[in-house]
Residue frames as qw, qx, qy, qz and C-alpha x, y, z in Angstrom:
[[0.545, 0.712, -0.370, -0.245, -16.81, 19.81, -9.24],
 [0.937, -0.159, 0.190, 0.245, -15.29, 16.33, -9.94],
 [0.362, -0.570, 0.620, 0.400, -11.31, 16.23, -10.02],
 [0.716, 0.392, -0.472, -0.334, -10.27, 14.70, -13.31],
 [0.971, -0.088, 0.172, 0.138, -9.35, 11.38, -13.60],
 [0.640, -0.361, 0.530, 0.422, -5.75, 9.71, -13.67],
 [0.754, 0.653, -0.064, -0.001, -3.64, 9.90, -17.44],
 [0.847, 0.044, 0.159, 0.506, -0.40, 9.61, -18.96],
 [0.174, 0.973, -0.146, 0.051, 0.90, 12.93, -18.69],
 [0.529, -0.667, 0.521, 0.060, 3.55, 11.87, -16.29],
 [0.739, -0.064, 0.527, 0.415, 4.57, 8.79, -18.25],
 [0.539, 0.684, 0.023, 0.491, 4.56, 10.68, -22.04],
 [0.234, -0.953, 0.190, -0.034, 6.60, 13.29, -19.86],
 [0.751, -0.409, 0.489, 0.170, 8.85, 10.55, -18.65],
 [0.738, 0.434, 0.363, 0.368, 9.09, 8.97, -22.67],
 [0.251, 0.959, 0.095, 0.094, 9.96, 12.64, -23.80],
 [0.435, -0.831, 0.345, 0.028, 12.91, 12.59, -21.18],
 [0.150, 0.456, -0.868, -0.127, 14.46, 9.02, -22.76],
 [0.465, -0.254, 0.749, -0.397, 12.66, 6.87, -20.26],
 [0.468, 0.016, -0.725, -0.505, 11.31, 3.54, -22.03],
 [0.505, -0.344, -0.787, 0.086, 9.94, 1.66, -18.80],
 [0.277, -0.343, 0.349, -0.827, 8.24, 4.04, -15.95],
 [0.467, -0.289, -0.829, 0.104, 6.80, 2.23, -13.17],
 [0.542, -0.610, -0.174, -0.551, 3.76, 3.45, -10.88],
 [0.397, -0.134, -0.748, 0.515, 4.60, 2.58, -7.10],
 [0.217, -0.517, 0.198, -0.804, 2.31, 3.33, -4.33],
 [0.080, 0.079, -0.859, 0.500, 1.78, 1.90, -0.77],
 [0.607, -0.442, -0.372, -0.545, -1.13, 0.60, 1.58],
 [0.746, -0.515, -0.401, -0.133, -1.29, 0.40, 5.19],
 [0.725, 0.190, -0.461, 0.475, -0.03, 2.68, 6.82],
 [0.350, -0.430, 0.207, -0.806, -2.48, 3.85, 9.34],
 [0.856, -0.240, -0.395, -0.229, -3.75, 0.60, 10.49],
 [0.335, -0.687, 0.581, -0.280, -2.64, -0.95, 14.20],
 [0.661, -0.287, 0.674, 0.163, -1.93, -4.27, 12.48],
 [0.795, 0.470, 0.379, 0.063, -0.60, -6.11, 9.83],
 [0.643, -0.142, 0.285, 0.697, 1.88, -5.30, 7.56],
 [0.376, 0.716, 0.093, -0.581, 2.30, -2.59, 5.13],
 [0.679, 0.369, 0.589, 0.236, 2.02, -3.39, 1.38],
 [0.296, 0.687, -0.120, -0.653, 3.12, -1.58, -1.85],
 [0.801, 0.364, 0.460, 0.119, 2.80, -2.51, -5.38],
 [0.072, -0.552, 0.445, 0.701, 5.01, -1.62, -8.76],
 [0.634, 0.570, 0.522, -0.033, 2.80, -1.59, -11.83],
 [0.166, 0.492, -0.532, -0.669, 4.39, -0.72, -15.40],
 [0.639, 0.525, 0.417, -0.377, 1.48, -0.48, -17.58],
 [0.505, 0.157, 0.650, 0.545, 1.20, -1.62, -20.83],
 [0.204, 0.363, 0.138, -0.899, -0.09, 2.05, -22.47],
 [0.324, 0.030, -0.746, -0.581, -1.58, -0.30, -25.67],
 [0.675, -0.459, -0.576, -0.042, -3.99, -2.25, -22.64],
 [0.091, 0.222, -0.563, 0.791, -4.58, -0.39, -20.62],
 [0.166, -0.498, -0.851, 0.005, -7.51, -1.41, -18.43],
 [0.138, -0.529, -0.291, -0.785, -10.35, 1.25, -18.36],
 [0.687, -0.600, -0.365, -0.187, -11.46, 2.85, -15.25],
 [0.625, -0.063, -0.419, 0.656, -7.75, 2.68, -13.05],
 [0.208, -0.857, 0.025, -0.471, -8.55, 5.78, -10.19],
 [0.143, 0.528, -0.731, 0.408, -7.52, 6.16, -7.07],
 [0.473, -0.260, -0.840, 0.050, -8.26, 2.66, -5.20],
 [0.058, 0.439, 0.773, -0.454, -10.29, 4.94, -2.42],
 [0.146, 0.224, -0.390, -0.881, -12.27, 6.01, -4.98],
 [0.546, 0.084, -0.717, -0.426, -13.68, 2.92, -6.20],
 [0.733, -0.446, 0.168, -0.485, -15.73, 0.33, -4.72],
 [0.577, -0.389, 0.718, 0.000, -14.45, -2.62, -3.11],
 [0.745, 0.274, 0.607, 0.021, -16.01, -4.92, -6.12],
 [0.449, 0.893, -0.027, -0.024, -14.81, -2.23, -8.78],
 [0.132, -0.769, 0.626, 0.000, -11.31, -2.66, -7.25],
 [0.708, -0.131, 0.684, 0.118, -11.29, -6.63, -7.57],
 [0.766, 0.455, 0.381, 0.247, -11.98, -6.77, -11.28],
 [0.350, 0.864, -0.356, 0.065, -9.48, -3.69, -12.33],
 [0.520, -0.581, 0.626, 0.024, -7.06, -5.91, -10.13],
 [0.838, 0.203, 0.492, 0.120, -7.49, -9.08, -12.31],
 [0.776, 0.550, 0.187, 0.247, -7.17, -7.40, -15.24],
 [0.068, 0.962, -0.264, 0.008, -4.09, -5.90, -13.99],
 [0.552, -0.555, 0.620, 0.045, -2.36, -8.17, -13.03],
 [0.768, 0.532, 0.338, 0.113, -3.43, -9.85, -16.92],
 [0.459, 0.837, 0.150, 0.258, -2.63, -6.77, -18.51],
 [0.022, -0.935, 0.278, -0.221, 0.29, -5.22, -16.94],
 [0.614, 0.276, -0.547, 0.498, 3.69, -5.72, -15.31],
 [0.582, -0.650, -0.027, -0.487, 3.09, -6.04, -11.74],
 [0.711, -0.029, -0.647, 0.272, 4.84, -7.07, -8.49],
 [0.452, -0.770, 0.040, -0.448, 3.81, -6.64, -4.58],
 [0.584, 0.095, -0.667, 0.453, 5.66, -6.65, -1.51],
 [0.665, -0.674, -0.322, 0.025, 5.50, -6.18, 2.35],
 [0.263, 0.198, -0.640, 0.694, 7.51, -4.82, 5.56],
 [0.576, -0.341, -0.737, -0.086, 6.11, -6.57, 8.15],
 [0.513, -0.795, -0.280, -0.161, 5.02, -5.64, 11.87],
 [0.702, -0.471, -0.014, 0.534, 8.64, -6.35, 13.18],
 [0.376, 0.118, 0.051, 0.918, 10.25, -4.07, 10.76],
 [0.228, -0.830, -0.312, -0.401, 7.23, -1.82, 11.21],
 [0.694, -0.686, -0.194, 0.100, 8.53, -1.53, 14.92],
 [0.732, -0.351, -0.033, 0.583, 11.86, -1.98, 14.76],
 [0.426, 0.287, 0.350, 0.784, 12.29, 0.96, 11.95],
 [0.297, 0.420, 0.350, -0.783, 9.27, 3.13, 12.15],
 [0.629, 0.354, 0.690, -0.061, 6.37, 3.04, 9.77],
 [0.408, 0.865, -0.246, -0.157, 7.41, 5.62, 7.00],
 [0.117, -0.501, 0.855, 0.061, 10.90, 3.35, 6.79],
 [0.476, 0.280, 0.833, 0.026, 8.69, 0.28, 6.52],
 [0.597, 0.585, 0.414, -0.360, 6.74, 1.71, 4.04],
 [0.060, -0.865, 0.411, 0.283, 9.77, 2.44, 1.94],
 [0.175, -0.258, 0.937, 0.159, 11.37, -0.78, 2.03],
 [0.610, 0.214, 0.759, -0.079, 8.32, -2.22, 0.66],
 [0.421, 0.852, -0.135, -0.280, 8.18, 0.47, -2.02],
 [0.061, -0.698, 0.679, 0.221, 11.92, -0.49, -2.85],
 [0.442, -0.032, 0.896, 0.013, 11.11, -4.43, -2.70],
 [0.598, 0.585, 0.479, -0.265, 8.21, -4.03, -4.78],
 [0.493, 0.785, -0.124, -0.353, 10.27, -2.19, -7.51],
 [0.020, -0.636, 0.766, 0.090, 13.11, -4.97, -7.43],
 [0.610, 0.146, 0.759, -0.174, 10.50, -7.57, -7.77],
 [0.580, 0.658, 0.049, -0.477, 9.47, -6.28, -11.22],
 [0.877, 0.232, 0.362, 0.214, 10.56, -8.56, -14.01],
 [0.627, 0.661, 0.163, 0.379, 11.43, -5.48, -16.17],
 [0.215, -0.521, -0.238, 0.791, 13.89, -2.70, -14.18],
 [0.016, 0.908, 0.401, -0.122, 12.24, 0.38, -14.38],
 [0.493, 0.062, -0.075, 0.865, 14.29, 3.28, -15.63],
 [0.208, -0.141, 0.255, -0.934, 12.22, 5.75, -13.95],
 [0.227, -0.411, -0.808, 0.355, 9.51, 5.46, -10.85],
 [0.406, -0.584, -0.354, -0.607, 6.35, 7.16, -10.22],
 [0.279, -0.222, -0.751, 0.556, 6.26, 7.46, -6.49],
 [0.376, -0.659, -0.522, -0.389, 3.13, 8.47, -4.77],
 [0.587, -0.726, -0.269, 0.237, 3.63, 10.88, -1.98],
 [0.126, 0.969, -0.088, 0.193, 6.60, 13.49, -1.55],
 [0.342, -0.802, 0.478, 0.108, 9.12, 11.60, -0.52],
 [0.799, 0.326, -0.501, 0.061, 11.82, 9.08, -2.61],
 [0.956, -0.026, -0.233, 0.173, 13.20, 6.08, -1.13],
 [0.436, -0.754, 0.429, 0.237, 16.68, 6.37, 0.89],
 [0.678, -0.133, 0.721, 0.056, 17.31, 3.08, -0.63],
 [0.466, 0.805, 0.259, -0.260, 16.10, 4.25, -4.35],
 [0.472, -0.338, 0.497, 0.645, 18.99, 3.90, -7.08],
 [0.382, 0.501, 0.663, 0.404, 16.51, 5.04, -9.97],
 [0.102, -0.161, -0.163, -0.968, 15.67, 8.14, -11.62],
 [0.153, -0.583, -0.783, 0.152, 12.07, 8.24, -9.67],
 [0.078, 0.313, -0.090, 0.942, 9.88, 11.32, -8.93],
 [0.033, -0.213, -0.786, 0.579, 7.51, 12.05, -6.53],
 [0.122, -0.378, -0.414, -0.819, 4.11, 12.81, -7.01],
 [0.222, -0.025, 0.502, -0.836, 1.48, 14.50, -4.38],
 [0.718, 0.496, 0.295, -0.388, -2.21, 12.36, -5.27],
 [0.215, 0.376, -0.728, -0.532, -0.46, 11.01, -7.81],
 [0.142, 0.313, 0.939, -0.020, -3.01, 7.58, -7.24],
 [0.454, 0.792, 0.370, -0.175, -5.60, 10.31, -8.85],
 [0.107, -0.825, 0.283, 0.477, -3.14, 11.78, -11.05],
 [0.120, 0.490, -0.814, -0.290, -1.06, 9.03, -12.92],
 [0.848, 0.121, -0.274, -0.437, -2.72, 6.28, -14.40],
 [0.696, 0.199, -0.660, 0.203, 0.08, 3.89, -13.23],
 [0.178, -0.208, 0.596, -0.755, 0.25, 5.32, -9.65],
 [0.718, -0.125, 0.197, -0.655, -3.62, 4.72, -9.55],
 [0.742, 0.130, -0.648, -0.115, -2.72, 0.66, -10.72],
 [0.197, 0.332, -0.708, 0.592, -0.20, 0.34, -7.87],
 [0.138, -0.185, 0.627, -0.744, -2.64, 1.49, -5.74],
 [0.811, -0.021, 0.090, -0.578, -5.43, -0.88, -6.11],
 [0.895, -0.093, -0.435, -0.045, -3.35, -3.59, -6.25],
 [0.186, 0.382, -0.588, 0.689, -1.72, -2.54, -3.28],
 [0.346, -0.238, 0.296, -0.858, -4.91, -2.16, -1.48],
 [0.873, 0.077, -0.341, -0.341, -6.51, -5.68, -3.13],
 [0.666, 0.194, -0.655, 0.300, -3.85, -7.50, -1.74],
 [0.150, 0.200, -0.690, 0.679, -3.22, -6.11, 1.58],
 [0.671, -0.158, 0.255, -0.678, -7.15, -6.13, 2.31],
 [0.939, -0.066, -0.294, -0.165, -7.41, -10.18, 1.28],
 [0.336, 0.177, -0.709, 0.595, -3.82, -10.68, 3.84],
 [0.059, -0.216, 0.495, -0.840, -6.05, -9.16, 6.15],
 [0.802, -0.063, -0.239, -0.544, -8.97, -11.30, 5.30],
 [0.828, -0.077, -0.553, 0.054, -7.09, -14.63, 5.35],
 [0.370, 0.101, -0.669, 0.637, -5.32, -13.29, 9.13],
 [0.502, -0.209, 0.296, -0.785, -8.75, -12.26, 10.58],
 [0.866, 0.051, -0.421, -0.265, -9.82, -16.22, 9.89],
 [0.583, 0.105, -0.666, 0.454, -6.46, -16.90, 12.20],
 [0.197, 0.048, -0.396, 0.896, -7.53, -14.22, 14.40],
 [0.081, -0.579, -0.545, -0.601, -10.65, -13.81, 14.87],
 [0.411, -0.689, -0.435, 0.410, -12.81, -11.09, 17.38],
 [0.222, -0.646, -0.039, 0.729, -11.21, -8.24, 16.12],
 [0.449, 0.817, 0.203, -0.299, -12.90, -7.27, 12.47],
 [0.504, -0.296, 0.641, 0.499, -9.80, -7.84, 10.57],
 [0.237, 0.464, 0.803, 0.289, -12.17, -8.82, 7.53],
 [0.082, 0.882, 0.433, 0.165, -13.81, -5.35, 7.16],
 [0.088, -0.976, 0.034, 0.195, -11.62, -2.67, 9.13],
 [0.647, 0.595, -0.260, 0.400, -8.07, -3.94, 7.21],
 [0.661, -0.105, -0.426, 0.609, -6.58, -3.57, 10.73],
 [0.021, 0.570, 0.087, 0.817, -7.70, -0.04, 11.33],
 [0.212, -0.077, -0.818, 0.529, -8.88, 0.92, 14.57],
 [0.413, -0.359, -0.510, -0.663, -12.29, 0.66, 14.37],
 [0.597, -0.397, 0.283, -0.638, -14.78, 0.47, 17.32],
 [0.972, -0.081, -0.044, -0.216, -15.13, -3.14, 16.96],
 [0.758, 0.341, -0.420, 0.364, -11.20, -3.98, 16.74],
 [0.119, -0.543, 0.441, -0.704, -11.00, -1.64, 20.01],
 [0.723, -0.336, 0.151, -0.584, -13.34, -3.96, 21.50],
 [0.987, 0.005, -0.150, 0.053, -11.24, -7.11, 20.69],
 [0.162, 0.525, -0.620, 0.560, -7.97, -5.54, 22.19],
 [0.364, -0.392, 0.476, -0.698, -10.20, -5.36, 25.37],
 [0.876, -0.078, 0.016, -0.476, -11.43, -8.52, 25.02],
 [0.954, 0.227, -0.057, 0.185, -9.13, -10.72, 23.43],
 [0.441, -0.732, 0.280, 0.437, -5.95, -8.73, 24.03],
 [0.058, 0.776, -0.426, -0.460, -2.45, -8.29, 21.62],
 [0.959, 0.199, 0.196, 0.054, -1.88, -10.50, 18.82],
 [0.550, -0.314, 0.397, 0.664, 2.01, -10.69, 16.84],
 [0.322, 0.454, 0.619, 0.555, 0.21, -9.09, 14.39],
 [0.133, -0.971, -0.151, -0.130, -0.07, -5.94, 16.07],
 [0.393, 0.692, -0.268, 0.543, 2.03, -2.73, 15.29],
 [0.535, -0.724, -0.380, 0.212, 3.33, -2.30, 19.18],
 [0.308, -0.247, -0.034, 0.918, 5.24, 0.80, 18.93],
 [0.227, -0.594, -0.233, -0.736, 1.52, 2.65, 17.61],
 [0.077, -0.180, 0.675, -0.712, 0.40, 4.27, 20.76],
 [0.657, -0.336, -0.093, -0.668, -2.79, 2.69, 20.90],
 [0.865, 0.031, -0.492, 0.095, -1.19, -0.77, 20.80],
 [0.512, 0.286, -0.489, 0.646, 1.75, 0.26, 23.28],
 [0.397, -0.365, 0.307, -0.784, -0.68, 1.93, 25.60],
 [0.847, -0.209, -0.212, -0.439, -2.27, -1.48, 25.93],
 [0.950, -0.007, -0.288, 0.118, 0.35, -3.68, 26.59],
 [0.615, 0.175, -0.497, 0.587, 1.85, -1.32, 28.99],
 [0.512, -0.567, -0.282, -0.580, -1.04, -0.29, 30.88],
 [0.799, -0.490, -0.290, 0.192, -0.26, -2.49, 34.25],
 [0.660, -0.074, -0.257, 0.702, 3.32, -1.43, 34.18],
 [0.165, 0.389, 0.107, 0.900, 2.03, 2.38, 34.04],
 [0.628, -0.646, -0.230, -0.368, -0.64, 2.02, 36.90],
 [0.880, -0.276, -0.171, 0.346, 2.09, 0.38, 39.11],
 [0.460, 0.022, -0.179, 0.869, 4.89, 3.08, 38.69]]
């Protein structure tokens, strides 16, 4: 039996409450052993709204590029990052956060309430915001976010497998795929690898662990 699709319960909910601007926020990458992680903040226009918005693994890769254009036409939209070092230095739920946070402070319009994908709000998070579980099938804005979250952070990972090549960048989005396992072992660590995941951290302290 197929789930429904995404709607606007959540935002007419929101409108009911006071709210005039609700923004969709959800994240990408944050299972991968490189590369940053990526979220987007989409406040949809409900008059244009492009047809089709699901969640982005739902859809196919070529179904995600053209709902992307015509978001990024048809909507308020703005994407950000927390990179490998804050990945590390923070952990990767903290990175994923701060890009959630950047992404909604990037937004031309402030938001007076946030759609958040997942179950947890921001530390950092000074808005009225709620959390939804699947909200990227759920909320029509959530499900924006996430395809241009996912558009974006897979073409970063396109144009840094071109710098990098050997390790499948270009197809596995940094994941740790048989073939990216095989450029660790081949090609070794790049600065673009998380090194506090343990696959990474097992690699690049392998010697010192044989030795002690």
């Amino acid at each position: 039996m197929n789930k429904p699709a995404p709607d606007l319960s959540f935002e007419t909910a929101a409108k009911a409450n006071g709210h005039t601007y609700i923004a969709g926020v959800d994240e990408v990458g944050r299972g991968p052993w490189a590369g940053p992680v990526c979220a987007a903040a989409v406040i949809l226009d409900a008059q244009d709204i492009p047809e089709g918005l699901n969640d982005s693994k739902k859809l196919t890769a070529k179904r995600r590029e053209a709902l992307f254009s015509q978001i990024m036409q048809k909507a308020q939209v703005s994407i950000a990052q927390a990179s490998v070092a804050e990945i590390d230095a923070q952990n990767i739920l903290r990175a994923s956060h701060l890009a959630m946070v950047r992404a909604i402070a990037g937004l031309g319009q402030t938001p007076d309430h946030v759609l958040i994908d997942g179950n947890m709000i921001p530390r950092d998070l000074r808005l009225s915001a709620q959390c939804i579980i699947k909200g990227d099938g759920r909320s029509l804005s959530i499900a924006a976010a996430s395809i241009v979250a996912k558009v974006w952070r897979d073409r970063h990972m396109v144009d840094l497998a071109q710098q990098f090549p050997g390790y499948g960048w270009e197809t596995n989005a940094g994941y740790g795929t048989a073939q990216h396992i095989k450029g660790l072992g081949t090609l070794g660590v790049t600065p673009h690898h998380r090194h506090s995941f343990k696959p990474i951290h097992n690699i690049l302290y392998q010697d010192k662990n044989v030795t002690d």
